[in-house]
C-alpha positions in Angstrom: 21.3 57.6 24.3 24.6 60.0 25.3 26.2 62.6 22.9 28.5 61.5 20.4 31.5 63.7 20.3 33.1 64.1 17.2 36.8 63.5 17.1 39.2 66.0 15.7 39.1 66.2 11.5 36.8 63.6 11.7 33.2 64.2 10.4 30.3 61.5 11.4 27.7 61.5 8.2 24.8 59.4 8.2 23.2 58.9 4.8 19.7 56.7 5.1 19.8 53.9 2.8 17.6 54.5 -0.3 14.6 52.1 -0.8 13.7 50.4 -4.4 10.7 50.7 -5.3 10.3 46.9 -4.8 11.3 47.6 -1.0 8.8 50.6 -0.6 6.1 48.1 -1.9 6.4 45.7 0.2 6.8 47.9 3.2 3.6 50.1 2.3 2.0 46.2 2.3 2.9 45.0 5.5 1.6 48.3 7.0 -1.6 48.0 5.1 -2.2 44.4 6.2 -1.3 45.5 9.3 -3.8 48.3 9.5 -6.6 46.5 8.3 -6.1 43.0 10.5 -3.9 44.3 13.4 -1.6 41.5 12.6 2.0 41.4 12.0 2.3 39.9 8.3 4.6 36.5 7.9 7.3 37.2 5.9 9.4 34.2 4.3 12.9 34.7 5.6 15.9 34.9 3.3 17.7 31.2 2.8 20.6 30.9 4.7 23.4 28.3 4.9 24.7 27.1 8.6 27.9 29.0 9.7 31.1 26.1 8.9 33.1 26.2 12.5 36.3 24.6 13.3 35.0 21.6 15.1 32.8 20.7 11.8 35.7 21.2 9.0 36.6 17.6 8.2 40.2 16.9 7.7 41.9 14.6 5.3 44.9 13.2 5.7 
């Protein structure tokens, strides 16, 4: 990973993004499960729809 320069009147912040405590839950049970099974725990993914492209836009005429 190189140096990052910063540009002139330009600051770079990086703020970490703050957990709920619903996040911080879940995340201190996948670690546990994986402590105690040496597992990675399945996690149900978030439901997403299929990206609409050009080719698959119907047109009416």
């Amino acid at each position: 990973m190189g140096y990052i320069k910063e540009p002139a009147g330009i600051d770079f912040i990086v703020d970490p993004t703050p957990l709920t405590t619903e996040d911080r839950k879940k995340i201190s049970e996948v670690i546990s499960y994986y402590k105690a099974t040496g597992r990675k725990m399945s996690l149900t993914k978030p439901v997403t729809r299929p990206r609409q492209t050009t080719r698959s836009k119907k047109v009416i005429v």
